[in-house]
N, C-alpha and C positions, 0 to 999 in steps of 0.2 A: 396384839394384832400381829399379824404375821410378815413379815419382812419381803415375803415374795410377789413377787407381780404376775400375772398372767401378761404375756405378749401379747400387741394385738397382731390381729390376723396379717398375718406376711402377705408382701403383695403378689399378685399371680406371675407364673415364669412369663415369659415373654409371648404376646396376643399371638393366635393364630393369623390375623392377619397381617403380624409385620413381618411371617415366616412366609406368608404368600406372596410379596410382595416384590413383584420382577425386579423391579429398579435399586431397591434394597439389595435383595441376592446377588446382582452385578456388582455394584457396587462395592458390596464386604468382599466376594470373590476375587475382584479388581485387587480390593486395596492386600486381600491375604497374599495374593499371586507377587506383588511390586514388594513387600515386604518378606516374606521367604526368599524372593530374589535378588533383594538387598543381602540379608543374612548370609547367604549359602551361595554370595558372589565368588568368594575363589574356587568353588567346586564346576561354578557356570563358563568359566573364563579362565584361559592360561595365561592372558597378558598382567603384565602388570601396568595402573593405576597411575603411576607416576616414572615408569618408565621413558624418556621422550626416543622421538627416533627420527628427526628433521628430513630427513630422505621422504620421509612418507608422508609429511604435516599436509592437511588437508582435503585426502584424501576420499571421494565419495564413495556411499557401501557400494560393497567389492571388493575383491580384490583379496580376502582373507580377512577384510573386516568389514562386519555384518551393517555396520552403521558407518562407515568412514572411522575419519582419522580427524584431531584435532589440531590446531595452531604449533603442536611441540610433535605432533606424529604418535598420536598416543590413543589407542581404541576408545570410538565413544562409546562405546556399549558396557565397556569396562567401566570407563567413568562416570556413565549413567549410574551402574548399578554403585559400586562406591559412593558415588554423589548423593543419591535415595538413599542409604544408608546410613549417610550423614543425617541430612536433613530431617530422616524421619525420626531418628536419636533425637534431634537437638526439639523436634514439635511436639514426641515422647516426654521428653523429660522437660521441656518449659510448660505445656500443658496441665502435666503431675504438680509438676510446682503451682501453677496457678490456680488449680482447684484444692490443692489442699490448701494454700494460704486463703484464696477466696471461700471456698466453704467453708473454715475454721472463722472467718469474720460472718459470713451470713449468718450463722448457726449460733452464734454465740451475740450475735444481734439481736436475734429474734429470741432466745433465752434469758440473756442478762439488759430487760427494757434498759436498766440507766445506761448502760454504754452503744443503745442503739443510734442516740443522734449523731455521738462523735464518729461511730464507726462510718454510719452510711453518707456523711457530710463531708468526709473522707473520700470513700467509696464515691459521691456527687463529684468532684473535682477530676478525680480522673476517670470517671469517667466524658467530661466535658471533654477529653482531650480525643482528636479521634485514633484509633489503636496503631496507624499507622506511624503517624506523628510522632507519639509517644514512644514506641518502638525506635524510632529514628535517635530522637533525643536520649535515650538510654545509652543506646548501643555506640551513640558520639561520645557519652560522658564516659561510660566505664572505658571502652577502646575494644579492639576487636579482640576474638578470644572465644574459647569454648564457654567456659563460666560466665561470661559477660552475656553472650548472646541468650543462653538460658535463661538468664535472669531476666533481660531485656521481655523475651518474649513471655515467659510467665509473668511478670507484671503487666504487659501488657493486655492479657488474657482476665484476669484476675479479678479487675475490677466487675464484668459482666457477670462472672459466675456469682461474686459476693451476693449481687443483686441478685438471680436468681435463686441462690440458696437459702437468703435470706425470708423472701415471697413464700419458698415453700415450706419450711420451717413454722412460719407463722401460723399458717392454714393447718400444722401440725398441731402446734401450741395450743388451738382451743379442743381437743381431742379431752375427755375425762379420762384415761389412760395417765397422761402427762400430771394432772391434780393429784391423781390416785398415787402415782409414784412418788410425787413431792409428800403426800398427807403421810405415805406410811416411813419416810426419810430416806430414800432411795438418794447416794449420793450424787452431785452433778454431772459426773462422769459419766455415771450409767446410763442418768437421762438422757445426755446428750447423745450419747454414741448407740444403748441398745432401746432405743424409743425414735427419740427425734431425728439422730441421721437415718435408723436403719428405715422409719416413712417418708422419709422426705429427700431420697437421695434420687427416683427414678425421673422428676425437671432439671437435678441437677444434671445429671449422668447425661441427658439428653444435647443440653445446653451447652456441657464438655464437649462432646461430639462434634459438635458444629462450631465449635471454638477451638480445634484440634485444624480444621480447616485452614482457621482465621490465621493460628499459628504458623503452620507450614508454608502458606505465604506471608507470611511476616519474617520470618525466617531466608527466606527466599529474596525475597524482596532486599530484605538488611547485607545480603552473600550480591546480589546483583549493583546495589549502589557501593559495593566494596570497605563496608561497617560489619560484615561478617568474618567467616573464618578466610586468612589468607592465603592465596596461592602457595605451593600446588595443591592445597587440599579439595580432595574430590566433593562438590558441592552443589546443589543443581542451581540456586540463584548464580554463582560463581561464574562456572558454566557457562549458564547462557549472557552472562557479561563479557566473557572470552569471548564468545562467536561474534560478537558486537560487531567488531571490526570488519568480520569479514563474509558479511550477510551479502551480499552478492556472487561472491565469486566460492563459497561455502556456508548455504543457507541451513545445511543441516545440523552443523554444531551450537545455534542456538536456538535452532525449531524444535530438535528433540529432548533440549533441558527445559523445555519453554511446555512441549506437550506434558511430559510426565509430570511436571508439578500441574497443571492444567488436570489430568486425570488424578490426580489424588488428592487435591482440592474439594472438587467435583465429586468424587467418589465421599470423602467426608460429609458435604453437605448433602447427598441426599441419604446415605445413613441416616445425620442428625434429623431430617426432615422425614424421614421414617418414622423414626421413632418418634418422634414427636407427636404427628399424627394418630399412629398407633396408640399412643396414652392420651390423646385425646377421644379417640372414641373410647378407650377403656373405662373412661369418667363419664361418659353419657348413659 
């Protein structure tokens, strides 16, 4: 018998109607626009970042700076854009981390039955916890830190995804593809990665999205109760913990840490609510 498989049919590129879809287009446009402007911040901006300049601290826009000035005299537009660039790093790569640890447990749930109880009884427990919670207790235990809060927030994330990669996975598994590939001895490997993830990845990829969200305020949030990265790093939760102080007499410095993660929040979740939709009618 022959060794080879025939693939099944790859899924379609992306519905026509998730390319029509106004709220989507803002949205990615939004989030491409804040993220090239994070990137390509010293080309945007002469000041520096952590610069202070006490003469000028709190300064509203004007004056030479387009958004004011913060508590040390230091451009908030600057440190918006450094701050998004943080933060979007750390929801990047806690994210990555939590879907590949989370799908490498759903995916191998749904493939090796005997280690499904342990894995998702596991998976049960935290996720009893709610993300924020959990989040908080991480980020106390390990102590503040770029790798700590990573961790924090990919674990945080992680349990969700398991779940769902595990559901879709499943719904993989009864395909005769998956038998055919075990009957003619197609390694585990294969199965798992050029079968089962490559049909069962587009609820994941979905469910990332809108857990990419969950992250970046989780992130945010850990930088504002001061269990994130510490002062002076340019940070949006951070940020608008600084303004804290001085929300009356300079309401800008934590209105506008406070708007942007608000818009890229927002911008993630109706992404993932796009797309979600969009592969729902794709199944109908």
């Amino acid at each position: 018998m022959s060794d080879t498989l025939t693939l099944p049919r790859r899924p379609r590129r992306l519905p026509p109607r998730l390319r029509r879809n106004p709220m989507a287009a803002l949205a990615l446009g939004l989030l491409l626009a804040i993220a090239l402007a994070a990137i390509f911040a010293p080309l945007l901006t002469s000041f520096d970042p952590y610069e202070t300049a006490l003469r000028q601290r709190l300064q509203g826009p004007g004056n030479g700076h387009l958004l004011g000035t913060d508590s040390q005299g230091r451009d908030m537009l600057t440190r918006l854009l450094y701050g998004a660039r943080t933060t979007l790093m750390i929801g990047c790569a806690g994210t990555a981390f939590g879907a590949l640890l989370g799908g490498s447990i759903g995916l191998c749930a749904a493939f090796y039955r005997k280690l499904d109880g342990v894995l998702m009884r596991l998976v049960d427990v935290l996720l009893s916890f709610p993300s924020i919670l959990f989040g908080l207790s991480l980020a106390a235990i390990l102590g503040p830190g770029l790798d700590s809060l990573i961790l924090a927030v990919g674990l945080s994330v992680m349990p969700g995804i398991a779940r769902i990669s595990r559901g879709a996975a499943l719904s993989v598994m009864t395909q005769d593809y998956i038998e055919s590939g075990r009957a003619i001895g197609l390694p585990d490997h294969r199965l798992l990665t050029r079968y089962l993830l490559a049909n069962a990845y587009p609820p994941i990829l979905t469910y990332t999205t809108l857990a990419f969200g969950d992250a970046i305020l989780l992130a945010a949030t850990l930088g504002f109760l001061g269990l994130g990265l510490q002062p002076p790093t340019a940070e949006l939760g951070g940020i608008a913990a600084e303004g804290r102080a001085f929300l009356f007499i300079a309401p800008h410095v934590s209105t506008a840490a406070s708007l942007l993660i608000f818009a890229i929040v927002l911008s993630f979740n109706l992404l993932g609510d796009a797309l979600r939709d969009a592969g729902d009618r794709r199944a109908q």
